[in-house]
BATOR-498072 format. One line per field, with one value per residue (C-alpha): x, y, z; residue number from 1. Coordinates in Angstrom, 3 decimals, always signed. Layout:
N
px [X:...]
py [Y:...]
pz [Z:...]
pos [NUM:...]
//
This chain:
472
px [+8.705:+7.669:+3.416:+1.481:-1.936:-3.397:-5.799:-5.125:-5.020:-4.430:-4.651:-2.358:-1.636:+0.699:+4.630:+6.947:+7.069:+10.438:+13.183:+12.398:+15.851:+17.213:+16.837:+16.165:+15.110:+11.351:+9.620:+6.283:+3.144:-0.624:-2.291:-4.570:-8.065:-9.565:-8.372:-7.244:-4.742:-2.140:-2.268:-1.799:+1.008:+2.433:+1.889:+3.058:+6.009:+7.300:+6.804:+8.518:+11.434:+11.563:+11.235:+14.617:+12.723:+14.593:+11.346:+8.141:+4.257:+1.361:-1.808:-5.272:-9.052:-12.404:-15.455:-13.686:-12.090:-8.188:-7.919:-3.918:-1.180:+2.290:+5.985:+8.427:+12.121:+14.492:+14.938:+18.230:+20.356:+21.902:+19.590:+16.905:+13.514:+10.891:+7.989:+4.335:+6.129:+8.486:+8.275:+8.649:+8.628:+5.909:+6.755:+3.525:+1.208:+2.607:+0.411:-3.073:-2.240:-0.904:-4.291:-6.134:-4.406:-4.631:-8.439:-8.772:-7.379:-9.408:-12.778:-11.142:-11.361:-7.368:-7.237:-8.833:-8.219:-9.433:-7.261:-4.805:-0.813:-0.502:-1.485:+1.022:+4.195:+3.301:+6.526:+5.668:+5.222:+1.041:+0.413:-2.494:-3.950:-3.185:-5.144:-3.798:-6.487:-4.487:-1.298:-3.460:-4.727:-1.608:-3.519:-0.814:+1.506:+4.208:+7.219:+7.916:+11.111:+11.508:+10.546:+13.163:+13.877:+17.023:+18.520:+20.600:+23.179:+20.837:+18.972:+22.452:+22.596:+19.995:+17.588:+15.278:+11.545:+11.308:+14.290:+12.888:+10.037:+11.612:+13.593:+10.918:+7.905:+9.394:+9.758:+7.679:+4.946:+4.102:+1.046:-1.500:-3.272:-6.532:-5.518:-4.050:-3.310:+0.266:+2.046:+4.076:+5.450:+6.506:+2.989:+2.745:+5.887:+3.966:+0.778:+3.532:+4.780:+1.385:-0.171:+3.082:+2.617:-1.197:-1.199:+2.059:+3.386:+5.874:+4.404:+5.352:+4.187:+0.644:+0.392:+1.051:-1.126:-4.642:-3.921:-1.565:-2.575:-6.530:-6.115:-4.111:-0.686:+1.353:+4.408:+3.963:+6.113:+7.753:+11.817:+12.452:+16.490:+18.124:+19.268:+15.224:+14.450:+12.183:+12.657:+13.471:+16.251:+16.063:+17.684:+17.899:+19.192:+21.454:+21.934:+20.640:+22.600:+22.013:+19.546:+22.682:+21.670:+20.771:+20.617:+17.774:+17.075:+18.926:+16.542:+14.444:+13.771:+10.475:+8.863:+5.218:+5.907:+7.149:+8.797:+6.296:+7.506:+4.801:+4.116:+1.303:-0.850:-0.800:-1.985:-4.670:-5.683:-5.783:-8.116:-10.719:-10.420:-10.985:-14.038:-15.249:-15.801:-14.040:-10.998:-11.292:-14.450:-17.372:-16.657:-13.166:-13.308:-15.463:-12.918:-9.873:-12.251:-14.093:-11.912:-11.147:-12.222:-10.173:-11.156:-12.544:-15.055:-12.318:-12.182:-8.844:-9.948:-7.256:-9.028:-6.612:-3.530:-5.127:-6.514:-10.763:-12.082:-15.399:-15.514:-18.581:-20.516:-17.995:-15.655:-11.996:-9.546:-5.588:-2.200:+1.311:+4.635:+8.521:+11.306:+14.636:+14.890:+11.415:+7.843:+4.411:+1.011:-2.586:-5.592:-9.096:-12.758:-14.681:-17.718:-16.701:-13.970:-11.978:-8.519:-4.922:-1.705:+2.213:+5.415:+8.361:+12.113:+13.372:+12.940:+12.494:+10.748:+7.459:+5.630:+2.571:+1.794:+1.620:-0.489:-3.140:-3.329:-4.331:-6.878:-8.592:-8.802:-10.381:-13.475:-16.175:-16.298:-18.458:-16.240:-12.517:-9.864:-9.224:-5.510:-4.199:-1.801:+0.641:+2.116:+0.721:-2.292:-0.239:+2.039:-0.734:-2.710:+0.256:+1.044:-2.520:-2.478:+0.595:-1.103:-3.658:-1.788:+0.291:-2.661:-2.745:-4.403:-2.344:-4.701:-2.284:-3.881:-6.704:-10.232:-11.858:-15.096:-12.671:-10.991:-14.178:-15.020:-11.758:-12.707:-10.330:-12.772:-12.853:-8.595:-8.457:-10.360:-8.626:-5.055:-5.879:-6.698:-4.543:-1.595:-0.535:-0.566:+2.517:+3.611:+2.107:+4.614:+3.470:+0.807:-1.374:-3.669:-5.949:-6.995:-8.712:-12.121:-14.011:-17.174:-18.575:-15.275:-12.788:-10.265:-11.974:-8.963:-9.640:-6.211:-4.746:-2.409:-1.088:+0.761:+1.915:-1.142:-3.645:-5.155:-6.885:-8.995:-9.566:-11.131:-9.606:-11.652:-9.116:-9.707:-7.795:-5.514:-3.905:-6.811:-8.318:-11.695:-12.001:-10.287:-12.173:-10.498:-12.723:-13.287:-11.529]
py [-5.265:-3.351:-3.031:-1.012:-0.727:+2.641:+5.529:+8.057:+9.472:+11.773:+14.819:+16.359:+19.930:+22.743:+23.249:+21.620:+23.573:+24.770:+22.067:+20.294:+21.215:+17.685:+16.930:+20.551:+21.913:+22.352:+22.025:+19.974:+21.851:+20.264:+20.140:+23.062:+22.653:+22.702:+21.534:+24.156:+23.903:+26.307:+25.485:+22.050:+22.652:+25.011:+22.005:+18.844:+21.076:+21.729:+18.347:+16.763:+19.311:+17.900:+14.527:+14.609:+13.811:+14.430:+14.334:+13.651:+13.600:+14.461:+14.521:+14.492:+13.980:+14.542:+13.782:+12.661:+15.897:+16.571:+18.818:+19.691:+18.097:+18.972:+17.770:+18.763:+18.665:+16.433:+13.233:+12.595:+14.308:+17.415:+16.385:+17.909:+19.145:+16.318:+16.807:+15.678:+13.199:+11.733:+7.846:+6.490:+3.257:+2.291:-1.230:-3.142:-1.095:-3.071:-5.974:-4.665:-4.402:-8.278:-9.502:-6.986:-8.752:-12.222:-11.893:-10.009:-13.415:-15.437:-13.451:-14.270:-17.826:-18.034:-19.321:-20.154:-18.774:-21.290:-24.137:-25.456:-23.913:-27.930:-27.406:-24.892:-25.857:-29.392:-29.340:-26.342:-27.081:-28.184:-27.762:-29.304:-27.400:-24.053:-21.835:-19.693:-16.996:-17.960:-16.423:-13.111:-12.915:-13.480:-16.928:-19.633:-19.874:-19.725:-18.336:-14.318:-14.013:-10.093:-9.550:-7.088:-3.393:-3.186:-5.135:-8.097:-10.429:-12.330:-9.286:-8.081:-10.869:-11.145:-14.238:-16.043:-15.458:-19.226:-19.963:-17.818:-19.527:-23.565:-21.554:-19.985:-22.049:-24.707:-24.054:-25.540:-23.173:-20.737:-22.275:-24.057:-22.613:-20.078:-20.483:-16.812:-13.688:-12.963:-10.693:-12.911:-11.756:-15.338:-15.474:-12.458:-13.641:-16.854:-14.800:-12.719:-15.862:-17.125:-14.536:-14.693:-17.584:-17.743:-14.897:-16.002:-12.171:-10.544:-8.997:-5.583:-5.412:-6.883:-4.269:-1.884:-2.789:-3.745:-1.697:+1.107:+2.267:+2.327:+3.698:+7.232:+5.784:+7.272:+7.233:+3.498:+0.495:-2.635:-3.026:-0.011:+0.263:+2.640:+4.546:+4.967:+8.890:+10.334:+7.996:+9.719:+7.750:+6.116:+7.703:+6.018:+7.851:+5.394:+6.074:+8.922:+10.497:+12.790:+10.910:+8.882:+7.143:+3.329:+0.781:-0.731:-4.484:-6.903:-8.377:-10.658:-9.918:-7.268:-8.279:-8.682:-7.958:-4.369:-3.616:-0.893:+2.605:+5.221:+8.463:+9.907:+11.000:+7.828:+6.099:+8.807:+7.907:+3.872:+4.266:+6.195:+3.588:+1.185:+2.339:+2.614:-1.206:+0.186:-1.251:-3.735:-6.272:-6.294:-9.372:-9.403:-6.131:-7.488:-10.373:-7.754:-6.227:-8.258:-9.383:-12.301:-14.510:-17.350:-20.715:-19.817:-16.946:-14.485:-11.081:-10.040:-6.467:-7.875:-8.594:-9.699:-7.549:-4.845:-3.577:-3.217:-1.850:-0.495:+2.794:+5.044:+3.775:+3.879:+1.138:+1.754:+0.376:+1.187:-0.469:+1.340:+0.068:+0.050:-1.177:-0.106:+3.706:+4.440:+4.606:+4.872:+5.446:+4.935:+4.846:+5.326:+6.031:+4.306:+5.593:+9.475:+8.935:+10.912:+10.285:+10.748:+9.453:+10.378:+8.785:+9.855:+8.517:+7.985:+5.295:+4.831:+8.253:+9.296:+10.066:+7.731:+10.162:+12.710:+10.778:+9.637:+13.584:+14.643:+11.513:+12.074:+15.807:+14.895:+13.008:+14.057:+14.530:+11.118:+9.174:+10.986:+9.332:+12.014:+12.427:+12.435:+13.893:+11.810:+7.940:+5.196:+3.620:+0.512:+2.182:+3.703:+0.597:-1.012:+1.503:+1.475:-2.522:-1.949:+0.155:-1.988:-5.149:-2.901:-1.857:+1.896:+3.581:+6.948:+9.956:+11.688:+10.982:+10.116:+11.476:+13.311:+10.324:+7.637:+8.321:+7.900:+4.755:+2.828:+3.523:+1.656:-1.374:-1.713:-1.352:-3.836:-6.080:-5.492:-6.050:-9.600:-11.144:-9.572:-9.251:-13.220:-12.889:-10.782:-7.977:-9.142:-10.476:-7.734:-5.258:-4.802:-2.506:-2.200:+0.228:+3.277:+4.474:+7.524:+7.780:+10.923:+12.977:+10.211:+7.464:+4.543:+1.521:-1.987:-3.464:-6.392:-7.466:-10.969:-13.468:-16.712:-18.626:-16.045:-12.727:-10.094:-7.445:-3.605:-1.263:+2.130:+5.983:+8.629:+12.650:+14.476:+16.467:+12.396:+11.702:+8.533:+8.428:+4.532:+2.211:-1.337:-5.069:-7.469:-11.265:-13.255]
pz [-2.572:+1.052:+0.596:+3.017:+1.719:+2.428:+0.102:-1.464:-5.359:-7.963:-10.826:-13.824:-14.880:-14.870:-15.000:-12.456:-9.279:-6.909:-6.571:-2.913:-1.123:+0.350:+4.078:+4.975:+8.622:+7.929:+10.742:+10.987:+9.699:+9.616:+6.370:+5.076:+7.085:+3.733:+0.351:-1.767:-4.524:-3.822:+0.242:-0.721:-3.066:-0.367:+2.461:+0.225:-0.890:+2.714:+3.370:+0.681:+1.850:+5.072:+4.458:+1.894:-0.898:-4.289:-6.575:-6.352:-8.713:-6.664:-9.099:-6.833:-8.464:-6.947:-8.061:-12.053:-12.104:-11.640:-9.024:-9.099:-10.942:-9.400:-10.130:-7.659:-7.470:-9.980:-11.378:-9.576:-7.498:-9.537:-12.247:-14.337:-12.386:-12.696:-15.396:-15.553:-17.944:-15.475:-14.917:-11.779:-10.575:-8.972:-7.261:-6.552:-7.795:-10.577:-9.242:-9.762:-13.956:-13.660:-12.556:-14.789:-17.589:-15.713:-15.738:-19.136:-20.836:-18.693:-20.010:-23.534:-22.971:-22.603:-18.822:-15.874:-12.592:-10.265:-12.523:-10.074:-9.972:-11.142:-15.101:-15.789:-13.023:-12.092:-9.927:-7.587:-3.996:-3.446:-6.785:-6.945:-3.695:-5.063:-7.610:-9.876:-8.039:-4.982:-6.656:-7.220:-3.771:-1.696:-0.349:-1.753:+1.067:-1.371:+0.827:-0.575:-2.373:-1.281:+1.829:+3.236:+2.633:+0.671:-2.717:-0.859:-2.709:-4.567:-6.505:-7.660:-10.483:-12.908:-13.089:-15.466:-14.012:-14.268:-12.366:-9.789:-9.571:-9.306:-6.486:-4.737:-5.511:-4.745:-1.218:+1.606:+2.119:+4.840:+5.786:+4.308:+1.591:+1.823:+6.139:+6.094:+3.845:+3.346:+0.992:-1.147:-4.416:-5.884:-6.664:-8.920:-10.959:-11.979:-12.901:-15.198:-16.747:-17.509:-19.166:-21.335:-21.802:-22.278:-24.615:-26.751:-26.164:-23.903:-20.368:-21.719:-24.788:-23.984:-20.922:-23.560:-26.122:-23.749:-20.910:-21.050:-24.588:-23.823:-20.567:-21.834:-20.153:-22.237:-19.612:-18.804:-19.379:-17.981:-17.097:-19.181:-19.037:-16.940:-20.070:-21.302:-21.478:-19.205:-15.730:-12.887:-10.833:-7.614:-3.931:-0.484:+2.659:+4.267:+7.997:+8.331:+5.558:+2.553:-0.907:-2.896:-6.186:-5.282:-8.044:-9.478:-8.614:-11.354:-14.581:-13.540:-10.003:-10.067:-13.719:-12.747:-9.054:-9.526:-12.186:-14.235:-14.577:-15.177:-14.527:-11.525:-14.169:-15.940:-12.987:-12.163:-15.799:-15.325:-12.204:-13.865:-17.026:-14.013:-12.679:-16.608:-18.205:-21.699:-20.657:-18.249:-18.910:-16.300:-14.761:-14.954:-13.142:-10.205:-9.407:-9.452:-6.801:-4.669:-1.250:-1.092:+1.726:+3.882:+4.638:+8.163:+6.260:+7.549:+5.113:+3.648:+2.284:-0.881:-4.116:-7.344:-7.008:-4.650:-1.108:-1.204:+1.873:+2.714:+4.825:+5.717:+2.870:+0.123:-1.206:-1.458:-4.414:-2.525:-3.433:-2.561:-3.389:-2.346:-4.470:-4.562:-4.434:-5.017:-3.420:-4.864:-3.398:-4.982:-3.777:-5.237:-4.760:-7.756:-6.941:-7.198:-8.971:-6.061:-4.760:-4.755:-6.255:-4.968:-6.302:-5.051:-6.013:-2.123:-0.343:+3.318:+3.565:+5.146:+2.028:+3.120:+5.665:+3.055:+1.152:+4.025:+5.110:+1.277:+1.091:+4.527:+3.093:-0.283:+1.355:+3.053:+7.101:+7.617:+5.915:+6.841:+9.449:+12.016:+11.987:+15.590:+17.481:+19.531:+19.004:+16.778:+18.004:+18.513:+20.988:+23.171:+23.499:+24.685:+27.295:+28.628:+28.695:+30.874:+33.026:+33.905:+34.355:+37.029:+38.130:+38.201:+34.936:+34.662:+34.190:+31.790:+27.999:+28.799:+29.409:+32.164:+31.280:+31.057:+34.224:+36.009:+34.419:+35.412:+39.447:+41.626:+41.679:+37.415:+37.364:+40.115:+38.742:+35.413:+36.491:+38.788:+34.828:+32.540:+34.723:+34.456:+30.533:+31.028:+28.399:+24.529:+21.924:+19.589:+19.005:+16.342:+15.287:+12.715:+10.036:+12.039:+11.219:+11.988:+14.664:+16.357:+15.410:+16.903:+15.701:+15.732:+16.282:+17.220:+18.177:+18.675:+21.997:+20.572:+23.430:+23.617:+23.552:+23.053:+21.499:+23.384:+21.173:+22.651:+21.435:+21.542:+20.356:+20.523:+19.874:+17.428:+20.043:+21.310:+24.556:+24.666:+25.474:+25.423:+26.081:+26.608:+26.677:+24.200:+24.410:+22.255]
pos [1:2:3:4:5:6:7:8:9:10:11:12:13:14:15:16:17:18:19:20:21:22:23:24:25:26:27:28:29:30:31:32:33:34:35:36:37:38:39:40:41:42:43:44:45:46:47:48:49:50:51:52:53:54:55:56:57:58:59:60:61:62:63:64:65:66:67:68:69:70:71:72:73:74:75:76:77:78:79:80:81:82:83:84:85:86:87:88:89:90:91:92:93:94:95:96:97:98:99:100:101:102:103:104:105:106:107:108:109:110:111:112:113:114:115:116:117:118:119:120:121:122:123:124:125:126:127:128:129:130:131:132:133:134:135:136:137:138:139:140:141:142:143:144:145:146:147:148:149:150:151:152:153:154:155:156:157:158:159:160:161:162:163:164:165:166:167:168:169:170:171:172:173:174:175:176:177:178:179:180:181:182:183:184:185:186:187:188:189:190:191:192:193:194:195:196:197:198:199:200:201:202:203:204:205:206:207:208:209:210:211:212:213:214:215:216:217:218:219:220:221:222:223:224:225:226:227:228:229:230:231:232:233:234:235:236:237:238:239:240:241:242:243:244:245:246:247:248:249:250:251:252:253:254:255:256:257:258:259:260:261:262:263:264:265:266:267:268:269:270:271:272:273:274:275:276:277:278:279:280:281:282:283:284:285:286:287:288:289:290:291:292:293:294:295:296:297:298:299:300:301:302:303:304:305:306:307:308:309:310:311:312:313:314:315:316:317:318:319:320:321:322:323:324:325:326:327:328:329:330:331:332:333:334:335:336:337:338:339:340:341:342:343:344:345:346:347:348:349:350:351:352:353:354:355:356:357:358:359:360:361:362:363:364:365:366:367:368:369:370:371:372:373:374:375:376:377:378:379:380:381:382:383:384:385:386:387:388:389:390:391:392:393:394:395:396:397:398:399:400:401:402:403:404:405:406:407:408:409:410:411:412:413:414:415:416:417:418:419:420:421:422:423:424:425:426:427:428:429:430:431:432:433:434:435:436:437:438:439:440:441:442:443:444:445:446:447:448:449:450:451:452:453:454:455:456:457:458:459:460:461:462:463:464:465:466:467:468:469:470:471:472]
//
């Protein structure tokens, strides 16, 4: 299961809106200045339409209250419109109800999550070095059984959790545990297993029962079969093409991964029981939420199962998830109960921009991502490092103030040390914050035996104002 981890979330209301028209010539339109609810439904309906997306749920909250609900288009191709009581899948989202539940029995006496991976599969790979927290937290090293974009051989064939996991777990690792953060879902199958286990009762049916029930899921539920009522069906665009029905990875293979359906609303409805203790005990719910931290003292911004970040003052809760045919998108401010949830049954489509737009819309200026015109971060800082190792900073894209700072004495100087280092292996940069109107990016150029850090503020209309090289 793909994972980006970004914010955004939710609301629930009114009738299904106009069916998005597949891969249509839309052209690209910014989002409303200011949020309001038919704009937005105007906006994220264009969108959609451009994008090729067959259906989608787009349910936003601020401040506790449900701002819009909207269903648009249909389950399937040809198929019915899509309701507020449409399931989707929602892929590793999935992951942040498996620790809920992992850390629910553990208040109940049932488990412990810092007991080693050893008491329960004393055959894994480093048991003994590897917590059962570590599974949670994406801090095992266990190698990730899914880590491409489409269903290959293997997930054609069904397969026992527990076979998956003497396959899988049983692996050398990745690196050495609580060294590094890595998405791995092998981890997330074993917490599955052991609160099975643990609490003598299917995954399902004690999701149902402590979380989905008390929560007001009413959509919500775990491998459902393809014949269930009310899921909408999964679409993928294969080179370029028009949505086609894709098949759903075989038994076995999401489980506590990805493999919960539900509907937007139903998730809107499980973050606000999340910020409440009524559901999820005090202290259980701190663990789910607190980051976890490496070896080193390094931050992940990953508690149990999903992304906590801190931004202008508030604290973030933000998962998405990809599995076959489907993508979902939640993210969450506890503290004002604001944010924004989107599921949409087609893979490989843009809808995370969608989502970011409508979340950087719902909060307040101080605390709101200016979205930017022009390429990726990543991509600019990598052209500008160019630059400068060839010596000549070109004026186009950047600042008026800038230009004057990189004289012909600061870009000579500049180019004599980073031009040996030759062009970086990759580029990296990290999640963008907000100062004095600007993109705020500090990105990474990684080579072969070293990191350089720079620090890049960018306007809204693409110009970089700054662009300075950091020490290691």
């Amino acid at each position: 299961m793909r994972i980006t981890l970004l914010v955004v979330s939710l609301s629930m209301a009114c009738a299904p809106k106009a069916t998005v028209v597949p891969h249509a010539e839309t052209p690209d339109a910014p989002p409303p200045a200011v949020f309001d609810v038919a704009a937005v439904d105007a906006w994220a309906n264009t969108q959609l339409t451009r994008d090729g997306i067959v259906g989608a749920q787009l349910v936003v909250a601020r401040d506790g209250a449900v701002l819009m609900s909207r269903s648009y288009g249909a389950t399937a191709v040809g198929g019915p419109p899509v309701t507020d009581d449409t399931a989707f899948a929602i892929g590793s989202v999935t992951k942040q109800f498996v620790c809920a539940a992992a850390l629910m029995l553990e208040h109940e006496g049932k488990l412990v999550m810092s007991d080693p991976v050893a008491k329960y599969w004393p055959s894994a790979t480093r048991a003994t070095d590897i917590t059962l927290d570590d599974l949670g937290s994406h801090l095992s090293g266990y190698p990730d059984y899914y880590p491409l974009d489409f269903v290959d051989r293997r997930m054609q064939a069904p397969i026992a959790p527990e076979d998956l996991i003497a396959r899988y777990a049983g692996l050398a690792l990745d690196f050495e545990p609580r060294t590094r953060w890595s998405y791995s879902n092998t981890g997330f199958i074993m917490l599955g297993r052991l609160v099975e286990r643990q609490a003598g009762t299917p995954l399902g049916q004690w999701l149902a029962e402590h979380i989905f029930g008390p929560s007001g899921m009413k959509h919500a539920s775990l491998d459902p079969p393809d014949d269930a009522a009310g899921l909408a069906r999964g679409h993928t665009r294969f080179a370029l093409g028009d949505p086609e029905p894709v098949a759903r990875e075989a038994s076995g293979w999401l489980f506590a991964a990805g493999g919960i359906y539900a509907s937007a609303g139903d998730l809107m409805r499980w973050n606000f029981a999340l910020a409440g203790d009524a559901v999820v005990p005090a202290e259980a719910k701190r663990k789910l939420t607190t980051p976890r931290v490496l070896a080193d003292g390094r931050g992940t911004d990953y508690g149990c199962g999903l992304g906590v970040r801190h931004q202008g003052g508030e604290t973030l809760w933000s998962h998405s998830g990809a599995v076959s045919g489907f993508l979902a998108y939640n993210a969450f401010v506890p503290r004002t109960r604001t944010g924004v949830v989107l599921l949409v049954n087609t893979d490989g489509a843009p809808a995370g921009d969608l989502h970011l737009a409508l979340f950087n819309l719902l909060l307040t200026p101080a605390l709101a991502v200016p979205i930017v015109a022009g390429p990726p971060a990543a991509d600019v800082a990598r052209a500008l490092f160019g630059q400068l190792q060839a010596g000549r900073l070109e004026p186009r894209g950047i600042s008026e103030e800038m230009a004057i700072y990189y004289d012909a004495k600061r870009v000579a100087a500049a180019s004599k040390r980073v031009r040996p280092l030759g062009p970086p292996t990759r580029v990296e940069a990290d999640r963008p914050r907000e100062r004095g109107g600007m993109e705020v990016t500090v990105v990474r150029l990684v080579f072969a035996d070293r990191t350089i850090r720079a620090s890049m503020y960018r306007t809204p209309d693409g110009v970089v104002q700054q662009f300075l090289l950091l020490p290691d």
